[in-house]
Phi, psi and omega in degrees: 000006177306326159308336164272335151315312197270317177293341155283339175064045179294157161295293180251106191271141188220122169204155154259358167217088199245146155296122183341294173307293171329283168334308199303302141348313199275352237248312183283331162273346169110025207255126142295150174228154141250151149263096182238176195285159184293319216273334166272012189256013165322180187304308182296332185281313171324321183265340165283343189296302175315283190304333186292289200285041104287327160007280182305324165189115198277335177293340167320151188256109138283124193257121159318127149235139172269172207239168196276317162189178195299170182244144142270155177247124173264149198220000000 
C-alpha cells in the first residue's frame, strides 16, 4: 500500500509488515515510517492510534481499511 501512501502525499507510513527494502524506499521519498510489530498493528491498535492523532489535531484526514473480519486478543 505504499504506493498509495505516496499519492496520497502522506507524511507517515506505519506497518508491521513491511520489507527491508520497501523501508528503505519509504525513507528515501522523504515518508516517515513506524514500524511496529504485526500482531500489534492489528484493529485495536489502529483505532486507538486513529483517536490519538485526532487528539491531536482533528483536521488530520485518516483513512480506514476494513479487515475481513474481527479477532480476539488472548492474554
Amino acid at each position: 500500500m505504499f504506493k498509495e501512501c505516496l499519492s496520497a502525499k502522506a507524511d507517515c507510513y506505519v506497518s508491521g509488515d513491511c520489507a527491508h527494502h520497501t523501508r528503505v524506499d519509504i525513507r528515501r521519498y522523504g515518508v516517515n515510517y513506524i514500524g511496529i510489530s504485526h500482531e500489534v498493528e492489528e484493529y485495536g491498535f489502529l483505532l486507538g492510534m486513529k483517536n490519538a492523532v485526532l487528539s491531536i489535531d482533528k483536521n488530520i484526514k485518516v483513512h480506514e481499511y476494513e479487515f475481513e473480519k474481527d479477532f480476539d486478543i488472548f492474554y
